[in-house]
C-alpha positions as CSV (number, residue, x, y, z in Angstrom):
1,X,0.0,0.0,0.0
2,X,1.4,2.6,-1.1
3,X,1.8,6.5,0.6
4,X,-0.9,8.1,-1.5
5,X,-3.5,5.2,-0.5
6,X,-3.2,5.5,3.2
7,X,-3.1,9.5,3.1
8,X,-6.7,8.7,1.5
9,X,-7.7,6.3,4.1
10,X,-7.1,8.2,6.9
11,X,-9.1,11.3,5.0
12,X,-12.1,8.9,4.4
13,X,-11.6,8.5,8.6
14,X,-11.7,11.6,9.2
15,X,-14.6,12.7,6.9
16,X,-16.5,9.8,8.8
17,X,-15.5,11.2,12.1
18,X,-15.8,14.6,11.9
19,X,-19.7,13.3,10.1
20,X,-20.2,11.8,13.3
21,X,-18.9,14.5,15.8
22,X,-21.2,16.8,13.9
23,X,-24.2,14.8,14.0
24,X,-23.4,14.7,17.8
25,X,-23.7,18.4,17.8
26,X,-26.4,18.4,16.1
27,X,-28.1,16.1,18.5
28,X,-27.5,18.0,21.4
29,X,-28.3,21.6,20.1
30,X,-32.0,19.7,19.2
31,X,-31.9,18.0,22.5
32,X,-31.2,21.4,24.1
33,X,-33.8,23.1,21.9
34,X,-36.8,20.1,23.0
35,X,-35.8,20.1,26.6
36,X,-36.5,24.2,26.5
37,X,-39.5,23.9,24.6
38,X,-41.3,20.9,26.9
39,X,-39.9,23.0,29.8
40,X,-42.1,26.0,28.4
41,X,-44.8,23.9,27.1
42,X,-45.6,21.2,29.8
43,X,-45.9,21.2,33.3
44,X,-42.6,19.6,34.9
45,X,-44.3,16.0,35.6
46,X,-45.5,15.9,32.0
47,X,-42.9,16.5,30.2
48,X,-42.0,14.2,27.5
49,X,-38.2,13.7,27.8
50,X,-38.9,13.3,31.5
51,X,-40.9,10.4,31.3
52,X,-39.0,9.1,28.9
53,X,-36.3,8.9,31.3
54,X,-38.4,7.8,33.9
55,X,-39.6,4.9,31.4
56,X,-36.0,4.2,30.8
57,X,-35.1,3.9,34.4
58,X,-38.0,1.9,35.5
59,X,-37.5,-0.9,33.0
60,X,-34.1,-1.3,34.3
61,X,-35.3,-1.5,37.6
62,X,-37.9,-4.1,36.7
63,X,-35.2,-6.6,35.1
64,X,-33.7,-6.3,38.7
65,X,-36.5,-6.9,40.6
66,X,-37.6,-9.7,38.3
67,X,-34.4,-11.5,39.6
68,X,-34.5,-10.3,42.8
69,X,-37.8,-11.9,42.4
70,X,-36.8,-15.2,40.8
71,X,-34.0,-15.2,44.1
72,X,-36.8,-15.0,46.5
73,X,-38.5,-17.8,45.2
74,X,-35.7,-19.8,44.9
75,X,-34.9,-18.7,48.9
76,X,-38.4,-19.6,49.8
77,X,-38.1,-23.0,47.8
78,X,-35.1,-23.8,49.5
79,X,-36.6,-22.7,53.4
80,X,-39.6,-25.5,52.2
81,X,-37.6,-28.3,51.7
82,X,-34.7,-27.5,54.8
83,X,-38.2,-27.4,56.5
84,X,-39.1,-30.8,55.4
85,X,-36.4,-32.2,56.2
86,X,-36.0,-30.9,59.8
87,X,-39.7,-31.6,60.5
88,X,-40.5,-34.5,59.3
89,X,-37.0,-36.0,60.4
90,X,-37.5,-34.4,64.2
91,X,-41.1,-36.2,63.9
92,X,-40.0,-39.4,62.8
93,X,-37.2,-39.4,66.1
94,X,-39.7,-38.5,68.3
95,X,-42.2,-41.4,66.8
96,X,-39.3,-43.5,67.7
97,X,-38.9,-42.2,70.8
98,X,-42.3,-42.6,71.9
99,X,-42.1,-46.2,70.7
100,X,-39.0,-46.8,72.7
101,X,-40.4,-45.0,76.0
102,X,-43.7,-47.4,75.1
103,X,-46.2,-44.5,74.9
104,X,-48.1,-44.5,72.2
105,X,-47.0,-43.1,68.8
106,X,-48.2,-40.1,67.4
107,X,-50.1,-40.8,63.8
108,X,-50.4,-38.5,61.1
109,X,-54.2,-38.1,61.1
110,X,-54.3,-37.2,64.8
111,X,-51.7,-34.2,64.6
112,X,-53.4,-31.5,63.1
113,X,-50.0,-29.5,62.7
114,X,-48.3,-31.9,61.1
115,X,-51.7,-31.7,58.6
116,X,-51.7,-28.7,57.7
117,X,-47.8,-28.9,57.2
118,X,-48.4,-31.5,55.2
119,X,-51.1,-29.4,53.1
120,X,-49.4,-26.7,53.0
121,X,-46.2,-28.3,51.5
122,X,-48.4,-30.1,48.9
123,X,-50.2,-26.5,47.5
124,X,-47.2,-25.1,47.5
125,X,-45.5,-28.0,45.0
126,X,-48.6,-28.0,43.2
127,X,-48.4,-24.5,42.5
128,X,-44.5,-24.6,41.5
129,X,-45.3,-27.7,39.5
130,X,-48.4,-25.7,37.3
131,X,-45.8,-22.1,37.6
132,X,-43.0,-24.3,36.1
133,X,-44.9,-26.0,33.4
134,X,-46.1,-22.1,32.1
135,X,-43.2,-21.0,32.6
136,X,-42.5,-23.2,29.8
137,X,-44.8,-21.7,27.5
138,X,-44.3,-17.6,28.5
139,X,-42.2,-16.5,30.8
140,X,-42.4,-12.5,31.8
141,X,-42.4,-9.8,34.8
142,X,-46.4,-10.3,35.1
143,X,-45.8,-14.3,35.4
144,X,-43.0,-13.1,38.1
145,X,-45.3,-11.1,39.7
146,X,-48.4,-13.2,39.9
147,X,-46.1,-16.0,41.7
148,X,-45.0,-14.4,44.4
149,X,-48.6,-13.0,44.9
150,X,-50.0,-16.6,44.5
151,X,-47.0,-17.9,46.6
152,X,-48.4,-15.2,49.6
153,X,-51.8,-15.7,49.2
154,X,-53.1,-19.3,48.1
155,X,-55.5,-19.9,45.6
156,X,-54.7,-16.8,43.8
């Protein structure tokens, strides 16, 4: 390549970047200009570039939340089966326990705790298990959302 051809490289370069640093410009004396003009037109919480940004920033704090979200599930999933485990493992010493001592063993249809812990467990897989299984088809902030509310309040 020869002296001539990069000395006409680097002035298509700089065409292209001085384009761009004056379309730059451009922008900003029209972003200037708008930001007066909605400033004069509209009251301050209707103005169009505000609520733009305020668009803007809310949909980046929804993608957060939608984790945080997903982590609070996943916390609460994880509090349900250490749960579980601790309860139904105490229960089952303390069955044998009983035995051993030779008073009568607890059963499961005469402990109305460990029924509703029992039931309670169960809605809550069944509702994981249908969540999941959407989840599948559509997953979104308003499928997020609805969980958590359904995880709160059963049968929602």
């Amino acid at each position: 390549m020869g002296q001539n051809e990069k000395y006409q490289q680097h002035q298509a370069v700089d065409g292209l970047f001085n384009l761009f640093t004056k379309a730059n410009h451009d922008l900003t004396i029209l972003h200037n200009k708008l930001d007066k003009e909605f400033k004069q037109i509209y009251p301050d919480n209707a103005n169009p570039m505000k609520l733009v940004a305020r668009i803007k920033k809310i949909q980046e704090e929804v993608s957060s939340l939608n984790e945080q979200c997903r982590e609070l599930l996943a916390a609460k999933q994880d509090l349900i089966d250490k749960a579980r485990v601790i309860l139904v493992g105490n229960r089952s010493l303390l069955q044998r326990l009983q035995a051993s001592t030779g008073l009568p063993a607890t059963d499961d249809s005469s402990d109305p705790a460990y029924t509703n812990f029992n039931q309670i467990i169960e809605e809550w897989t069944v509702q994981m298990k249908s969540r999941t299984d959407d989840e599948k088809l559509e997953s979104g902030p308003e499928d997020i959302n609805h969980l958590l509310f359904s995880a709160i309040l059963p049968g929602n």
